[in-house]
N, C-alpha and C positions, 0 to 999 in steps of 0.2 A: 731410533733405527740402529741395526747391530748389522755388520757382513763379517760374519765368519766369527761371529764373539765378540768383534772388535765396535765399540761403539763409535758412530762417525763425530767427532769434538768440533764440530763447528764448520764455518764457511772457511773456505781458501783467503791464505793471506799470502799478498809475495811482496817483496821488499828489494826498494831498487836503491843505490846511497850514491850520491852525485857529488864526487869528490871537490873540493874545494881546499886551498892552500890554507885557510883560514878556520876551518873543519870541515867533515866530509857532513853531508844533510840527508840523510834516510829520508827517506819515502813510505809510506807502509800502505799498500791497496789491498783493500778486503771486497772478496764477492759480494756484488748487491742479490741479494736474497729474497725482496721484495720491492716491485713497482707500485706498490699501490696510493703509495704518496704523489706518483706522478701522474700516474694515470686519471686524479681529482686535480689535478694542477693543469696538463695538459693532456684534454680526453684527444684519442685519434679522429682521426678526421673521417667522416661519412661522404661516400659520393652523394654527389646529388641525384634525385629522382627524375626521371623522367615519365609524363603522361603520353601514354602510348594511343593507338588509334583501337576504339573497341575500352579504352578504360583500365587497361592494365600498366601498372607503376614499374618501371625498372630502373636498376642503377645504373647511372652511367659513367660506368670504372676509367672512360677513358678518356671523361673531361680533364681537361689543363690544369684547371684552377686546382681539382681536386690532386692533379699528380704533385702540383708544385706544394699545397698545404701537406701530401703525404711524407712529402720530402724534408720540408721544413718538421714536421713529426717527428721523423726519424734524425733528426739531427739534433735535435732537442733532447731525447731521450739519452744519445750518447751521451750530450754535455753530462745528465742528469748520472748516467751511471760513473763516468772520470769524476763528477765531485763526490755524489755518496760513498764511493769505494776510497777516494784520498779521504775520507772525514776517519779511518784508522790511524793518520799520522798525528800523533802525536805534536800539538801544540801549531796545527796550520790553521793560518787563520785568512780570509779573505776580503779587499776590502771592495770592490766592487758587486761580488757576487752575494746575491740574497737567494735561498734555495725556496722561499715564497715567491718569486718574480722570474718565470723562466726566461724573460727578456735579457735578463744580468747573466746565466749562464753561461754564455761565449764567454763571459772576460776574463776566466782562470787564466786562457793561455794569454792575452796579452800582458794581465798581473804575471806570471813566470818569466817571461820575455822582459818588461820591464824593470824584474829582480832579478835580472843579471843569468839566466838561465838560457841556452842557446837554443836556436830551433832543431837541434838532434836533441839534445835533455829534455825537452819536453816531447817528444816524438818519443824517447827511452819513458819517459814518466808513465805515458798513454798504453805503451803497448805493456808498461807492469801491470797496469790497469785489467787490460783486455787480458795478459795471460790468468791474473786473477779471477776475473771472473767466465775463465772457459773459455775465452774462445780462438785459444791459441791452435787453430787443428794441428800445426806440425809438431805441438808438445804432445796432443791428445794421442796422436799416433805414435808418437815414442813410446809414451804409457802404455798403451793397446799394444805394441811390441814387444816392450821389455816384458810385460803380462802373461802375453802367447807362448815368450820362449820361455819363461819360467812352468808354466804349467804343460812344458815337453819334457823338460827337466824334472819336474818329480815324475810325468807321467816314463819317466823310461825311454822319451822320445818316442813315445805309438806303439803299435803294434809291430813295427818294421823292425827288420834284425840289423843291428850296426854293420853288423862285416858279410859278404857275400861267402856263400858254404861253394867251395871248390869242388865238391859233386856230390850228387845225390846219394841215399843210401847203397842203392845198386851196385853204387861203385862209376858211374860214368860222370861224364864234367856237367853241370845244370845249367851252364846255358856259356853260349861263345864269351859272354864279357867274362865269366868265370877263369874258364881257358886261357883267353887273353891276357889275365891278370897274373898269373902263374907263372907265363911262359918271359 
């Protein structure tokens, strides 16, 4: 895939370095790109059915069991994205966590906590994480900004005329702000 000639070289990497008097320790998080490891690891959770009167099956989205298994879901997955996305740094290695057993997942952050890392550095590690793989909205909208005002900028800023014309050809003022502005 090409935008504007330019070919896209890969997924989003951002790097976060957690100073240390003894050396500073980079971080390197890479956009996970694909689920499909986890998704055979741990499929989402199906409501359960229910049989209706008359013989018609529905889901019932708003059994307990099934909110809490969706939750435990979605919390699984995050583990699963903060370890694929740190598997870029270079030479990390974990000793509780096996990426075959989503049950080991949780335990990157108590392994950083017990490596001497504080609960904001590993709060900082997460959220390099998450800006790498997108979903930082208040980055996204800077981009979408800086974007916007660049393409006013070649465009001449619109069709709009920078400065207000102090009167018409006629020769009269084109409108009171004109006037106003003069006087």
């Amino acid at each position: 895939m090409k935008i504007n000639g330019k070919k896209i070289s890969g997924p989003n990497i951002e790097v976060i370095v957690i100073p240390r008097a003894d050396g500073d320790i980079p971080f390197r998080a890479q956009a996970v790109l694909d689920y499909a490891d986890f998704d055979k690891l741990y499929p989402m959770p199906q409501p359960p059915q229910v049989l209706m009167r008359g013989g018609a099956i529905r889901h019932d989205t708003e059994d307990k069991k099934y909110h809490k298994s969706l939750d435990e879901w979605a919390q699984a997955k995050t583990h699963y994205m903060v370890l694929r996305s740190l598997e870029a740094t270079d030479g990390l290695e974990w000793e509780t966590v096996k990426m075959s057993d989503p049950k080991t997942w949780p335990n990157y952050a108590k392994e950083m906590t017990e490596s001497g890392f504080t609960p904001t550095e590993v709060g900082r590690i997460i959220e390099c994480v998450t800006n790498a793989c997108g979903l930082n909205q208040k980055k996204i909208d800077e981009a979408t900004e800086r974007f916007l005002a660049g393409q006013g900028l070649a465009h001449g800023n619109g069709s709009s005329p920078s400065i207000v014309p102090k009167n018409t050809p006629s020769g009269e003022p084109a409108n009171a702000s004109a006037s106003s502005q003069s006087a």
